[in-house]
MOPAC internal coordinates of N, CA, C and O (Angstrom, degrees):
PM7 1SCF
backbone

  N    0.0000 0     0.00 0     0.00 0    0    0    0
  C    1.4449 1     0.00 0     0.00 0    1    0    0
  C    1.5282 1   109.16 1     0.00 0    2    1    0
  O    1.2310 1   116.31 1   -47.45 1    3    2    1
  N    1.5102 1   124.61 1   132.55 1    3    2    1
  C    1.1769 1   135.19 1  -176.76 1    5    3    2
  C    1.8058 1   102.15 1   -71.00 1    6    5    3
  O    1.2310 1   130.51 1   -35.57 1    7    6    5
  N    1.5532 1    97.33 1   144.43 1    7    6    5
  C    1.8466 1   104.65 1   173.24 1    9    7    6
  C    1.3004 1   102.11 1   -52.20 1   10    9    7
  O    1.2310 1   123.44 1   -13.80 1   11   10    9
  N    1.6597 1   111.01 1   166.20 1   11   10    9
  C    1.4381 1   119.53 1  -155.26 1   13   11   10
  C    1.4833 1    88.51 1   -99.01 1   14   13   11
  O    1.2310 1   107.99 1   163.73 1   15   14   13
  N    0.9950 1   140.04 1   -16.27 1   15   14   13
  C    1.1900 1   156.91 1   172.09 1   17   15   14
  C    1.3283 1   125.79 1   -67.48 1   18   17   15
  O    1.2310 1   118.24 1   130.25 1   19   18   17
  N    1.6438 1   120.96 1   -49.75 1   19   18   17
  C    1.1295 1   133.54 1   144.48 1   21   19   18
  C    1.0822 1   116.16 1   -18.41 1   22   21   19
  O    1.2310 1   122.65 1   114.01 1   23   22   21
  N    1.4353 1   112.53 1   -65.99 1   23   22   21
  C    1.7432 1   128.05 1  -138.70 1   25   23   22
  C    1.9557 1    91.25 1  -101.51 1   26   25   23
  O    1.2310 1   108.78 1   176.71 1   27   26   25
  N    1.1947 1   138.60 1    -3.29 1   27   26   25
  C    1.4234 1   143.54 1   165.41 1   29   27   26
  C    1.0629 1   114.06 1   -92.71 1   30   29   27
  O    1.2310 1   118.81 1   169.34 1   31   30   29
  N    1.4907 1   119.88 1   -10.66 1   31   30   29
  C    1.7076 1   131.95 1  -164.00 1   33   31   30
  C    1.6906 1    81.91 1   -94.83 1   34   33   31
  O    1.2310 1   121.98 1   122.14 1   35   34   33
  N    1.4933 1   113.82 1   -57.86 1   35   34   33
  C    1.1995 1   128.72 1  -167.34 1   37   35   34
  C    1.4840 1   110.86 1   -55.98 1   38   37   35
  O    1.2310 1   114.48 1   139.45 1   39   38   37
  N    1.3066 1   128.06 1   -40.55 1   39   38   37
  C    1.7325 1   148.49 1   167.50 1   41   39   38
  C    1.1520 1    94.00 1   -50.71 1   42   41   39
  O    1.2310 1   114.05 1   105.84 1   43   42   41
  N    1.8431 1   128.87 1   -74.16 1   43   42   41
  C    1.5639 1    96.64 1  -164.16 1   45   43   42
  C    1.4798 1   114.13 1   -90.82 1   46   45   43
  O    1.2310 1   116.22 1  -147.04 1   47   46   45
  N    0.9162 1   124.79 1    32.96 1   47   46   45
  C    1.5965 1   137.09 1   135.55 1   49   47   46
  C    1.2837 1   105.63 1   -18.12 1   50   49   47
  O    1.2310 1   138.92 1    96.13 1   51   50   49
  N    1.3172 1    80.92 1   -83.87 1   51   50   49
  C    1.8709 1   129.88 1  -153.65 1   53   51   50
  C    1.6283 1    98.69 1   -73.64 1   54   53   51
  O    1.2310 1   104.80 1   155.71 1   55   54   53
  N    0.9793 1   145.71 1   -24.29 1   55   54   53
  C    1.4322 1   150.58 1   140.23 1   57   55   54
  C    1.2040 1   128.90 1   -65.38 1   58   57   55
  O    1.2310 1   121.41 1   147.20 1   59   58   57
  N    1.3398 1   114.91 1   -32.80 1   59   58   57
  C    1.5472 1   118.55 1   169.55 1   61   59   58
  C    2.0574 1   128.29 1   -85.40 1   62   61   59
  O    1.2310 1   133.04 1   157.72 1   63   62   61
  N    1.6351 1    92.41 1   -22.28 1   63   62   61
  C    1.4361 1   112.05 1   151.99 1   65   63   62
  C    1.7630 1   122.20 1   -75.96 1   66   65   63
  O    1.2310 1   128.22 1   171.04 1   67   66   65
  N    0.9341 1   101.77 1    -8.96 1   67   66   65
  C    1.6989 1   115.87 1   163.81 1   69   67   66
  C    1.1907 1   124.96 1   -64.06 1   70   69   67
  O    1.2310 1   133.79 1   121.59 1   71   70   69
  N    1.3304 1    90.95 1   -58.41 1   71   70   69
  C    1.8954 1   112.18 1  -150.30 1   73   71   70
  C    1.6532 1    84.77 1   -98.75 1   74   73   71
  O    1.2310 1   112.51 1  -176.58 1   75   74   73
  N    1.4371 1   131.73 1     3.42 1   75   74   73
  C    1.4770 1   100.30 1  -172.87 1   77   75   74
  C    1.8556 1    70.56 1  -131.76 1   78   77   75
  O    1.2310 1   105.41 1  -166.30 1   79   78   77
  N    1.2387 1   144.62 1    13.70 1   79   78   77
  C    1.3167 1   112.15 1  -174.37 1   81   79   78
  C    1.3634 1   121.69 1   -71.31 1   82   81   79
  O    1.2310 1   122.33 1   153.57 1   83   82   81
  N    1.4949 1   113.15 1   -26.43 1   83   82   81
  C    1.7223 1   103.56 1  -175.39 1   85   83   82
  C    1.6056 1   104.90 1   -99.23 1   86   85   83
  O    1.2310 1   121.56 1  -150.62 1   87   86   85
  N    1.0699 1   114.62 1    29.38 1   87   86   85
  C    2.1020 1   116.82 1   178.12 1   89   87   86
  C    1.5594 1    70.84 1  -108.45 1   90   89   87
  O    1.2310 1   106.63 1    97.40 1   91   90   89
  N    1.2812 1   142.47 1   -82.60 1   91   90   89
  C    1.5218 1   143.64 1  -148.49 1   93   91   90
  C    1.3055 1   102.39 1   -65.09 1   94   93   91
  O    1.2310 1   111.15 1   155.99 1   95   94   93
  N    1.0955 1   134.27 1   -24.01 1   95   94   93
  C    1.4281 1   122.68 1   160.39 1   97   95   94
  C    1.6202 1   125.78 1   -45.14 1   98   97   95
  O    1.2310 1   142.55 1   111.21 1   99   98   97
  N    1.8995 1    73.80 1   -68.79 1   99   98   97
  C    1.5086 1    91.75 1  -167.83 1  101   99   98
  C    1.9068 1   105.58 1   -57.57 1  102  101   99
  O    1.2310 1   109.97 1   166.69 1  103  102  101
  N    0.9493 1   136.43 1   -13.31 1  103  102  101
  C    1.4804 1   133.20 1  -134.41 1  105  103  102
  C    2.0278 1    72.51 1  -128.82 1  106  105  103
  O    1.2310 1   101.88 1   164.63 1  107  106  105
  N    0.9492 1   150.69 1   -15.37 1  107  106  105
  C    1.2874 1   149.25 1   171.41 1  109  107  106
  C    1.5166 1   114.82 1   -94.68 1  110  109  107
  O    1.2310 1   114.19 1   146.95 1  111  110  109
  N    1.6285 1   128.62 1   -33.05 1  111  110  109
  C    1.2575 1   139.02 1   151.52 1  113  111  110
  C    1.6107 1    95.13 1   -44.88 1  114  113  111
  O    1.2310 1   119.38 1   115.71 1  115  114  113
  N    1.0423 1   118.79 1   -64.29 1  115  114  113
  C    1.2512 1   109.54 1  -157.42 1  117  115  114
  C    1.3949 1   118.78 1   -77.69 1  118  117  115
  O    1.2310 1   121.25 1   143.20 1  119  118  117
  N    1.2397 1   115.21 1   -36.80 1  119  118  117
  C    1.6175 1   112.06 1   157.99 1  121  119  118
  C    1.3427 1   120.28 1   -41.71 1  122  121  119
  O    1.2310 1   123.76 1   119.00 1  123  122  121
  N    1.6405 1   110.39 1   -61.00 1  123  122  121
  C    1.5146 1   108.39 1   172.85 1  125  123  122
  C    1.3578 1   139.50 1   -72.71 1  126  125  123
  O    1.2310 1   122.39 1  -156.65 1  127  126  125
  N    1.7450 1   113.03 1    23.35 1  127  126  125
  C    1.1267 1   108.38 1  -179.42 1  129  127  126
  C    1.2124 1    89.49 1  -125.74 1  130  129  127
  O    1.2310 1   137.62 1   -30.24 1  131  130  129
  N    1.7352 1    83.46 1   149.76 1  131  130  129
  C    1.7248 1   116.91 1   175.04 1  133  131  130
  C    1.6307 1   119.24 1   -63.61 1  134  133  131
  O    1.2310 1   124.48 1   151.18 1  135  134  133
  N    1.4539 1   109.01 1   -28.82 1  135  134  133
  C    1.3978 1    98.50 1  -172.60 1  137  135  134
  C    1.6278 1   119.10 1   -99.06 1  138  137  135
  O    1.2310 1   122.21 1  -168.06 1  139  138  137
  N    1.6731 1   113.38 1    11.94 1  139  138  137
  C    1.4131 1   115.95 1   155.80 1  141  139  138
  C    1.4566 1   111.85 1   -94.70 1  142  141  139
  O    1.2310 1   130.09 1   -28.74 1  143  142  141
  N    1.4913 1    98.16 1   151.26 1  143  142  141
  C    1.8638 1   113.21 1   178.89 1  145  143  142
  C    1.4316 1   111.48 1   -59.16 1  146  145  143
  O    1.2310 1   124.51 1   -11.66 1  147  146  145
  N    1.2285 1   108.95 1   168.34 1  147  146  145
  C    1.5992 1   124.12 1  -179.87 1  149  147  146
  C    1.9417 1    95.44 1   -51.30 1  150  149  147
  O    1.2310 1   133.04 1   124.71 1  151  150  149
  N    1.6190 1    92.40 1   -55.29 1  151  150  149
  C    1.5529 1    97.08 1  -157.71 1  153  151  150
  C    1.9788 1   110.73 1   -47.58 1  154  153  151
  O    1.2310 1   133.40 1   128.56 1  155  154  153
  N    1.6776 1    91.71 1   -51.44 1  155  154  153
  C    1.6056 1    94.09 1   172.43 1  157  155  154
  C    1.0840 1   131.08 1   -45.14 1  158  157  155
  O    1.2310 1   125.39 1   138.44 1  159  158  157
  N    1.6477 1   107.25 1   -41.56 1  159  158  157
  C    1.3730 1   108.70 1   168.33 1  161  159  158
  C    1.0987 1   142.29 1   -61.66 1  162  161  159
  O    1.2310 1   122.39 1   130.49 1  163  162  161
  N    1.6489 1   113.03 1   -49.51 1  163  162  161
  C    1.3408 1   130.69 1   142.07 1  165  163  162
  C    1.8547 1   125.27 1   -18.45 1  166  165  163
  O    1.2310 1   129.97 1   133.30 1  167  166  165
  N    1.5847 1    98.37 1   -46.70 1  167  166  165
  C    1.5128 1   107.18 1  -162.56 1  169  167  166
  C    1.9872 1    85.48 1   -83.23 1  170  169  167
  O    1.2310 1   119.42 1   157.57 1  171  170  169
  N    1.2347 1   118.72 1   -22.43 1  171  170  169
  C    1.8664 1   112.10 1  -162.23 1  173  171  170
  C    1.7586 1    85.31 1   -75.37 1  174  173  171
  O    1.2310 1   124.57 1   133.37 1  175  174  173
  N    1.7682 1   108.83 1   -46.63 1  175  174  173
  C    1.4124 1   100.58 1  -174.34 1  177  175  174
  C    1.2648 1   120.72 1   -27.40 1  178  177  175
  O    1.2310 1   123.61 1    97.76 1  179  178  177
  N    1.6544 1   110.68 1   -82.24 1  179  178  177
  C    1.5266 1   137.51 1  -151.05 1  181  179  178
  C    1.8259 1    80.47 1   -63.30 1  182  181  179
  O    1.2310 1   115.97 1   154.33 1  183  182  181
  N    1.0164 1   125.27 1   -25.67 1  183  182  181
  C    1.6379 1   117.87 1  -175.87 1  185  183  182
  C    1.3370 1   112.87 1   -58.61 1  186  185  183
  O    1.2310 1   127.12 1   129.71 1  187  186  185
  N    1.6832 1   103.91 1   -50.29 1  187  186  185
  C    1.2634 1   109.43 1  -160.20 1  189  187  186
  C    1.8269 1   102.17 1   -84.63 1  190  189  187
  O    1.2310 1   123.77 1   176.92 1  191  190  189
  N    1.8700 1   110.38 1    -3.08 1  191  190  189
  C    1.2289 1    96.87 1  -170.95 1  193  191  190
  C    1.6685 1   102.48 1   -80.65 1  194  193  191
  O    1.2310 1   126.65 1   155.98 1  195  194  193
  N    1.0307 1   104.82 1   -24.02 1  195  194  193
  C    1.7263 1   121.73 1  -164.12 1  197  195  194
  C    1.7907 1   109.20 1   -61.65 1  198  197  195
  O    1.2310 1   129.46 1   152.24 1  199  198  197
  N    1.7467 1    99.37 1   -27.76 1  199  198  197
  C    1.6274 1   110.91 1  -171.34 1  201  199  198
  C    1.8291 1    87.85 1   -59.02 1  202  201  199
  O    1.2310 1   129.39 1   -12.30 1  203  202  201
  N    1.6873 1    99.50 1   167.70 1  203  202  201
  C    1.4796 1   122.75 1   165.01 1  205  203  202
  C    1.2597 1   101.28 1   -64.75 1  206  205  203
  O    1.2310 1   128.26 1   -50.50 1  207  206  205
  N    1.7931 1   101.70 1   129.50 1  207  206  205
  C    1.8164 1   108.14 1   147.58 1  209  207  206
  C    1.3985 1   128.07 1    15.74 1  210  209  207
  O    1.2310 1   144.16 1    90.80 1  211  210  209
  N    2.1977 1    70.65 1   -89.20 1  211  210  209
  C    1.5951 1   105.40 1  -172.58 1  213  211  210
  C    1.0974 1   128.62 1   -71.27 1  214  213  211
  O    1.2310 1   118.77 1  -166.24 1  215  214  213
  N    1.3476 1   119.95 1    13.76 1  215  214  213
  C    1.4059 1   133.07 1  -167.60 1  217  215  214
  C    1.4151 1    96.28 1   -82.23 1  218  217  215
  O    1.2310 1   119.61 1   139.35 1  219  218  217
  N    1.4474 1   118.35 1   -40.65 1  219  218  217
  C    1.7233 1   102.38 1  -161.00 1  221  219  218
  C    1.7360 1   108.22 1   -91.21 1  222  221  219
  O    1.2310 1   135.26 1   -19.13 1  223  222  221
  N    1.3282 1    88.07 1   160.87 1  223  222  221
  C    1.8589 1    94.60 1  -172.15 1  225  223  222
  C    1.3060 1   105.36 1   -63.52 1  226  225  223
  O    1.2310 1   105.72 1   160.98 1  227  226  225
  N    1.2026 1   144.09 1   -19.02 1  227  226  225
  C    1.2595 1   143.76 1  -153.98 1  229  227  226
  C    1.5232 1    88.12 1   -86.76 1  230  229  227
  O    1.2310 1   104.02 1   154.96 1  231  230  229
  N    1.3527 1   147.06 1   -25.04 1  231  230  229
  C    1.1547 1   150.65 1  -119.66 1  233  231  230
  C    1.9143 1    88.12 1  -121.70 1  234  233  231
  O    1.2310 1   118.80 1   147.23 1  235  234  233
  N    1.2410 1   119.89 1   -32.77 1  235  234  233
  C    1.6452 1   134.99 1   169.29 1  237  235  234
  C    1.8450 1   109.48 1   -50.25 1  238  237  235
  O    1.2310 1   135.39 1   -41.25 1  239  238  237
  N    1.1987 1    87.83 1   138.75 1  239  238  237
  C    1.7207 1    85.33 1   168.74 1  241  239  238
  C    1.8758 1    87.83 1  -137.43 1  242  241  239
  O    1.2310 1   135.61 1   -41.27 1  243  242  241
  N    1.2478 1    87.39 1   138.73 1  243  242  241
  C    1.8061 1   100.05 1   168.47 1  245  243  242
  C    1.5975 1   127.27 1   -52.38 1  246  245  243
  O    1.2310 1   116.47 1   -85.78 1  247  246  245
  N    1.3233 1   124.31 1    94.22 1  247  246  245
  C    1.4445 1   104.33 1  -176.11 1  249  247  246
  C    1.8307 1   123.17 1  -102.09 1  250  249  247
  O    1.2310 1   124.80 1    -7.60 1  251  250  249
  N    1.3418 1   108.38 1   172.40 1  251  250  249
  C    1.3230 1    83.95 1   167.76 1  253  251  250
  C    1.0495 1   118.39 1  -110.40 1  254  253  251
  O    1.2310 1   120.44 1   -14.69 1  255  254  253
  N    1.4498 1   116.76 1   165.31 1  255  254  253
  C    1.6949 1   129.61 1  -145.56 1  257  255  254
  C    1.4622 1    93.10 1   -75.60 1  258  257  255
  O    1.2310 1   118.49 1   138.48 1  259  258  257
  N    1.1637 1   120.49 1   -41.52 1  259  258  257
  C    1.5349 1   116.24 1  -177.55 1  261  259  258
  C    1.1743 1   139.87 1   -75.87 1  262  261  259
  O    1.2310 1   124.70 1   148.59 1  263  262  261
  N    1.6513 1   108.58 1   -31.41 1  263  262  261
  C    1.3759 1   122.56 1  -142.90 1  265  263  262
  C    1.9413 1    81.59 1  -135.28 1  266  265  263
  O    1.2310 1   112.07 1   127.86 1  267  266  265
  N    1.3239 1   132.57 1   -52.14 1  267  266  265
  C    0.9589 1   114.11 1  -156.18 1  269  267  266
  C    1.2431 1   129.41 1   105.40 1  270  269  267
  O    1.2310 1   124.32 1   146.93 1  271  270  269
  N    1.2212 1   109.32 1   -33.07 1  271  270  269
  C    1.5538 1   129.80 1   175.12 1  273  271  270
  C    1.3717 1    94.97 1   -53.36 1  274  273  271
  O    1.2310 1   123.46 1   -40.19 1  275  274  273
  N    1.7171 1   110.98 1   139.81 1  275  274  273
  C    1.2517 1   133.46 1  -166.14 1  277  275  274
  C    2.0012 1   110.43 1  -112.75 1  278  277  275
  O    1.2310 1   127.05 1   167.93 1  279  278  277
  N    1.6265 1   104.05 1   -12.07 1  279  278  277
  C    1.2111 1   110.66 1   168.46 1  281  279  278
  C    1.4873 1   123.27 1  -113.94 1  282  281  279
  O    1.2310 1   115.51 1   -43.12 1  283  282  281
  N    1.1629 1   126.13 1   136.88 1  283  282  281
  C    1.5605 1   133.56 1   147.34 1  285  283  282
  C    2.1415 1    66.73 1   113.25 1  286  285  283
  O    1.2310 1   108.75 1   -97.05 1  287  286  285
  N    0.6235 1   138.65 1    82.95 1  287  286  285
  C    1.4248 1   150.87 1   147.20 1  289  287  286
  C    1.7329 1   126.36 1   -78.64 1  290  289  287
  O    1.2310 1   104.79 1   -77.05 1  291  290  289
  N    1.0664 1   145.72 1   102.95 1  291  290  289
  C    1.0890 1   135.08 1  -151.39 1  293  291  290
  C    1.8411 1    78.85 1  -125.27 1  294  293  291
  O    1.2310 1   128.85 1   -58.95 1  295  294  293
  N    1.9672 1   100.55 1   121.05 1  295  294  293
  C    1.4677 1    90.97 1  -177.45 1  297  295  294
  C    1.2586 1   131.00 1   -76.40 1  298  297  295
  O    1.2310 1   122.95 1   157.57 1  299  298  297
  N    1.5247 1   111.96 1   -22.43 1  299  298  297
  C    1.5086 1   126.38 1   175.95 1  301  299  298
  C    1.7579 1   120.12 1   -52.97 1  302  301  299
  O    1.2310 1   130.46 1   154.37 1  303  302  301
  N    1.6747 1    97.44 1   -25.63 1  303  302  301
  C    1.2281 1    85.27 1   177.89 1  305  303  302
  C    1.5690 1   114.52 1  -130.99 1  306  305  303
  O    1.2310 1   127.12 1   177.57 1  307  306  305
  N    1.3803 1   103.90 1    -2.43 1  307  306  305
  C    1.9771 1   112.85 1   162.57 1  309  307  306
  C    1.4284 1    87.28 1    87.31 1  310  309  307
  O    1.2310 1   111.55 1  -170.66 1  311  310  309
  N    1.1699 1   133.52 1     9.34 1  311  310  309
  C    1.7105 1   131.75 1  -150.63 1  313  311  310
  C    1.9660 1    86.42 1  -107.07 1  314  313  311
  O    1.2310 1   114.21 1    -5.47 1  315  314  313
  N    1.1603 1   128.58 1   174.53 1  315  314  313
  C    1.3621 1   150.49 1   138.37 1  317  315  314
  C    0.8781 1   122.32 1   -75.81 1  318  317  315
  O    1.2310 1   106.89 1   -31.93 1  319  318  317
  N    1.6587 1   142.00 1   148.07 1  319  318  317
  C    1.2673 1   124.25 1   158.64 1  321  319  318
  C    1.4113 1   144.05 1   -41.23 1  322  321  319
  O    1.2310 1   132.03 1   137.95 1  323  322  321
  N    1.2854 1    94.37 1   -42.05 1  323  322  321
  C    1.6014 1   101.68 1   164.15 1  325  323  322
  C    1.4443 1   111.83 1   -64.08 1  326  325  323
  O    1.2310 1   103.61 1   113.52 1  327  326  325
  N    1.1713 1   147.76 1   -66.48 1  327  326  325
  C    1.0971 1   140.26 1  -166.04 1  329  327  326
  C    1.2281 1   107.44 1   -76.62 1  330  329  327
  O    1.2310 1   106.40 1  -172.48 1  331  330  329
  N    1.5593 1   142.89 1     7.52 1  331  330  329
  C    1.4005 1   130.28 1   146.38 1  333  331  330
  C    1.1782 1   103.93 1   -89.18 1  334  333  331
  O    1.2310 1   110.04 1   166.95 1  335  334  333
  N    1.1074 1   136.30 1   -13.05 1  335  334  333
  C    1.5451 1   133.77 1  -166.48 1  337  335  334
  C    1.8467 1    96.61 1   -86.36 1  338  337  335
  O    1.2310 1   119.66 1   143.82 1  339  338  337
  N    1.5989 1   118.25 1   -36.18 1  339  338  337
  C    1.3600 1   131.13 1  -172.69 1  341  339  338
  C    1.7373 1    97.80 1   -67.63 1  342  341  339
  O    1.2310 1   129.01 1   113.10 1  343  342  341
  N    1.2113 1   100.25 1   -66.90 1  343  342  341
  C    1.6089 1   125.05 1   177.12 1  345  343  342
  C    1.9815 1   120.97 1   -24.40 1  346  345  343
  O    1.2310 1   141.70 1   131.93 1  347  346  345
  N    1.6072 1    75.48 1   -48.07 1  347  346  345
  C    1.9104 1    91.08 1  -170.29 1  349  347  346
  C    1.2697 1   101.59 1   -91.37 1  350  349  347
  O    1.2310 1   117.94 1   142.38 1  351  350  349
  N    1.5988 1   121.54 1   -37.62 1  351  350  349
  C    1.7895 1   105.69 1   162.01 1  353  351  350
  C    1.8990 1   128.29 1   -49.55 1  354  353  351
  O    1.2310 1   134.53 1   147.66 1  355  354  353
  N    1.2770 1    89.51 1   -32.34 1  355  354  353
  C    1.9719 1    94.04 1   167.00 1  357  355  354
  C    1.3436 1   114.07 1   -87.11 1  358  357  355
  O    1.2310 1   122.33 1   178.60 1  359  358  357
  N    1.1344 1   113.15 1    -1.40 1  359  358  357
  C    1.9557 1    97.47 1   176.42 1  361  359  358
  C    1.2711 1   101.74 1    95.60 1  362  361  359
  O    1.2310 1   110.86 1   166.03 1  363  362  361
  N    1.4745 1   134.79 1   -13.97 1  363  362  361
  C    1.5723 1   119.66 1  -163.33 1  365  363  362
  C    1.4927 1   122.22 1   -76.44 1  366  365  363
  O    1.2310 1   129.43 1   173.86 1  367  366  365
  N    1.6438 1    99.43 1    -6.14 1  367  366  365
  C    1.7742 1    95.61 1  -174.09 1  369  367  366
  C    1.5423 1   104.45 1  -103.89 1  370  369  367
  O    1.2310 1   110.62 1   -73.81 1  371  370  369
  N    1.2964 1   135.24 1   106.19 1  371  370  369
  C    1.8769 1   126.42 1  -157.00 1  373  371  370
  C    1.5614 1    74.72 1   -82.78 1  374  373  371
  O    1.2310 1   133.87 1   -40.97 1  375  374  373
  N    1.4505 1    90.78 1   139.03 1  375  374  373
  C    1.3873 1   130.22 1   132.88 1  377  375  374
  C    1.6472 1    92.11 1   109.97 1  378  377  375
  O    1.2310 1   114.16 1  -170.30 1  379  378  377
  N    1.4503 1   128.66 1     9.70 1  379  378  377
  C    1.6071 1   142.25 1  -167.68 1  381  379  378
  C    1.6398 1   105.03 1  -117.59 1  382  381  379
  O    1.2310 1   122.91 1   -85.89 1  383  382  381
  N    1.4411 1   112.04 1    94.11 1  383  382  381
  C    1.5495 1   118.23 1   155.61 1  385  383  382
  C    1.2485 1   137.09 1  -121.85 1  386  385  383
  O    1.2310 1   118.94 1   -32.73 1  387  386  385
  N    1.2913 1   119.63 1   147.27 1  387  386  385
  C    1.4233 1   115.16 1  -177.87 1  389  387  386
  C    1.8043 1   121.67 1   -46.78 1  390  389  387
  O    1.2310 1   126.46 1   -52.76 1  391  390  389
  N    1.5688 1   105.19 1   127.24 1  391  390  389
  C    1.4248 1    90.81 1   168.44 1  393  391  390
  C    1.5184 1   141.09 1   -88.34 1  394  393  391
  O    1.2310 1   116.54 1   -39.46 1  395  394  393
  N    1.2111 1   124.17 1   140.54 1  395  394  393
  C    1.3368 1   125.74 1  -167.12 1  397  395  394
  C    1.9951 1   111.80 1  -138.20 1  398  397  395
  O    1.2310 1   135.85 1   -54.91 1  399  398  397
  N    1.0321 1    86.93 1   125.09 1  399  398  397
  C    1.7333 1   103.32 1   174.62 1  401  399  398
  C    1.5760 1   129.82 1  -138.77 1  402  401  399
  O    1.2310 1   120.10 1   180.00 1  403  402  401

């Protein structure tokens, strides 16, 4: 299980990529377009440098819902390997069984 600390660092992530997603949009439209001036662009830069870190999605790591664990993430189910591997031996994931040949 990941520190409790970890996984709250990881929360306002995920809250702070919220609350800033449509300012970093908008301020990246405008960088990447051709038909604003240097200056505008310039001014969206230093804008977008000023935002939080943690604001951008790139800044997220996948965890799992249970465990915390930040590796072997399977996104469909937010689960770890281990705990889909635990999960699908009890039947709890429909339509997920072990393969055998």
């Amino acid at each position: 299980m990941a520190k409790k600390s970890i996984i709250a660092r990881e929360y306002i992530r995920i809250k702070l990529e919220k609350k800033f997603c449509e300012k970093r949009l908008e301020l990246k439209t405008i960088i990447s377009s051709t038909t604003s001036s240097d200056k505008e662009r310039w001014s969206a830069m230093m804008m977008l440098q000023r935002l939080p870190r943690d604001s951008s999605r790139c800044r997220q790591s996948n965890r799992c819902s249970q465990t915390g664990r930040a590796h072997g993430v399977l996104r469909k189910f937010k689960l770890c390997r281990s705990k889909i591997r635990k999960a699908a031996v009890q039947g709890l994931i429909p339509g997920l069984k072990k393969a055998s040949w």
